[in-house]
C-alpha positions in Angstrom: 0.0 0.0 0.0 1.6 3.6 -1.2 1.9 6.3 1.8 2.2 10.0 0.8 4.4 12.3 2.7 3.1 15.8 3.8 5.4 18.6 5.8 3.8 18.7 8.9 3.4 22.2 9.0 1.1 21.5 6.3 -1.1 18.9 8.3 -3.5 21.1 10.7 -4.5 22.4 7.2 -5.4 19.4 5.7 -7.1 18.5 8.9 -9.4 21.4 8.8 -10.1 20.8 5.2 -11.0 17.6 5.9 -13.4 17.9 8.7 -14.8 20.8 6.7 -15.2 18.3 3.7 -17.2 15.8 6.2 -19.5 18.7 7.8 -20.5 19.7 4.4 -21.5 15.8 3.3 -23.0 15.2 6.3 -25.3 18.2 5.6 -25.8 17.2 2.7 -26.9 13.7 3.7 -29.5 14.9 5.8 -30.9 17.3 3.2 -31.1 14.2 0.8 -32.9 12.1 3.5 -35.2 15.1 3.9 -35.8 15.2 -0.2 -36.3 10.7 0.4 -33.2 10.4 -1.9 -32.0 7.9 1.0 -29.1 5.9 -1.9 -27.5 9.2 -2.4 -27.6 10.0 1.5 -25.7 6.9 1.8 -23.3 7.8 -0.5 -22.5 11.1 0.9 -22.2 9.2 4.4 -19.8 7.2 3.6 -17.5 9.9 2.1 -17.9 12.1 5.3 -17.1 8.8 7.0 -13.3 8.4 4.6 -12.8 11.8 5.6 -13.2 11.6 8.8 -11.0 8.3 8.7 -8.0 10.6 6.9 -8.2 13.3 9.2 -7.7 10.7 12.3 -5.3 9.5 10.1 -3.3 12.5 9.8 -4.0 13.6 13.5 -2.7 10.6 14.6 0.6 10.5 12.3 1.3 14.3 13.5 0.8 13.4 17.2 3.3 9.8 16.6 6.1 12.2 15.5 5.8 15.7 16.9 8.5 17.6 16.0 9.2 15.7 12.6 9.5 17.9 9.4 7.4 15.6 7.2 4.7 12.5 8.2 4.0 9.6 6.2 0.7 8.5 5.8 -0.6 5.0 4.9 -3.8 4.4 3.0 -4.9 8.0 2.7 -5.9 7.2 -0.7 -7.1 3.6 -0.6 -11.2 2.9 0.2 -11.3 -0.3 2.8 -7.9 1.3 4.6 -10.1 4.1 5.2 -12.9 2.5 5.9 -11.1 0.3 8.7 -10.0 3.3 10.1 -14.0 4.7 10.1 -14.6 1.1 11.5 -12.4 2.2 14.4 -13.3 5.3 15.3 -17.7 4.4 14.9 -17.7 0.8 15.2 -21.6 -0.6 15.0 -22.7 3.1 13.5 -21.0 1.7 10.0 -24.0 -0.7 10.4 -26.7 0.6 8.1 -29.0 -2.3 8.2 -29.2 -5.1 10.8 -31.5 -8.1 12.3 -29.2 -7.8 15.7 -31.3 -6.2 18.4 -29.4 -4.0 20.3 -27.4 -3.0 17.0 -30.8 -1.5 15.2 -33.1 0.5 16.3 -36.5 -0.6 15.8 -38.0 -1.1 13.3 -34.9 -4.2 12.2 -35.7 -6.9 10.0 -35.4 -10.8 11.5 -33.1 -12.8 9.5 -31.9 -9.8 7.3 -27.9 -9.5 6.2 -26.0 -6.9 8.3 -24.9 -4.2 5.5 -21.8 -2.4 6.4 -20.8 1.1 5.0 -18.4 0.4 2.5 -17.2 1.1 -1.3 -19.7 -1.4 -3.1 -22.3 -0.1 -0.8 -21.1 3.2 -2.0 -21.3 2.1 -5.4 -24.5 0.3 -5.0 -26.1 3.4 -4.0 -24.5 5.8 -6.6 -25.2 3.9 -9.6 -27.9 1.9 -11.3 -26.5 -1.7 -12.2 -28.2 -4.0 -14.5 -26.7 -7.7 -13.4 -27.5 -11.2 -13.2 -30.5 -10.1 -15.0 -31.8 -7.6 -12.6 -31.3 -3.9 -12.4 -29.8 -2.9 -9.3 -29.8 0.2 -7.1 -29.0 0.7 -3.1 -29.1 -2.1 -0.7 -30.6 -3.0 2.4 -30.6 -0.2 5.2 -32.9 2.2 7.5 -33.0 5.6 7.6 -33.3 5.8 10.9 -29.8 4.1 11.4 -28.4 5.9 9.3 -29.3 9.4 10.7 -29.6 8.4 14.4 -26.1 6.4 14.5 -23.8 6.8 11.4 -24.1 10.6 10.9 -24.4 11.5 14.5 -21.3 9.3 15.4 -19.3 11.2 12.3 -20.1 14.4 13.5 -19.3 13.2 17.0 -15.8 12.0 15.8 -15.1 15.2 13.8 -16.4 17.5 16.9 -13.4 15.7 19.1 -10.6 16.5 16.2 -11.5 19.6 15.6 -11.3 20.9 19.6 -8.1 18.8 19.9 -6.2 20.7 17.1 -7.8 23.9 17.7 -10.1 24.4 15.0 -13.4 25.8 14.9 -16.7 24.4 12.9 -17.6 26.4 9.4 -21.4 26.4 9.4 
């Protein structure tokens, strides 16, 4: 996996961009729930959820080797690194659709496949398909999971970054 190096006086930067990225999808998410446009919600969830992954990337990186002139960072540009990472940080919010009580909230469907965030979910829910002989478009999830857990625990995560390096919210 390729890392990219960034002077570290250059990192507080790109964390500020990146948690203003995240604010601005996850607005965006919740205006498309609003409008019903719940596949394209998704999509814009899971990007605020890569870039919250980079900016703990990066925060973490910068905090590893204070005092360094550059970091390295691993998997900035690679989908399931930074979805592990989004894993990390929101564990069971990255679960958009579950039969697990205690992981949904009501109403959950018995016997249903958990559906994790992840690229082909992102994919999935971007663009129309046609295979196996049947179009395809989104996948299994609620809404209310999605806007109850995922979003709030994004906006939770980038909340906590943003007061440890100083930065304020853009509204």
């Amino acid at each position: 996996m390729r890392s990219i190096r960034i002077p570290s006086e250059k990192v507080v930067e790109g964390i500020e961009k990146l948690l203003s990225n995240a604010y601005r999808y996850i607005k965006d998410s919740k205006l498309l729930l609003k409008d019903g446009s719940i596949e394209h919600a998704v999509v814009c969830a899971i990007f605020a959820a890569e870039e919250l992954a980079k900016a703990s990337m990066l925060s973490k990186q910068l905090e590893e080797h204070e005092g360094d002139p550059f970091i390295q960072v691993t998997g900035f540009r690679s989908h399931p690194y930074k979805l592990q990472e989004a894993k990390r940080l929101l564990g069971d919010a990255l679960i958009i659709e579950s039969s697990r009580v205690g992981i949904m909230r009501i109403p959950f469907r018995i016997g249903a496949n958990d559906v994790e965030v992840s690229h082909p979910i992102r994919l999935l829910c971007a663009f129309v398909d046609f295979e196996n002989g049947e179009w395809k478009f989104g996948t299994d999830y609620n809404q209310y999971k999605l806007e109850l857990d995922l979003l709030k625990g994004i906006e939770e995560k980038l909340n906590s970054l943003a007061v440890r390096h100083g930065l304020t919210r853009d509204e």
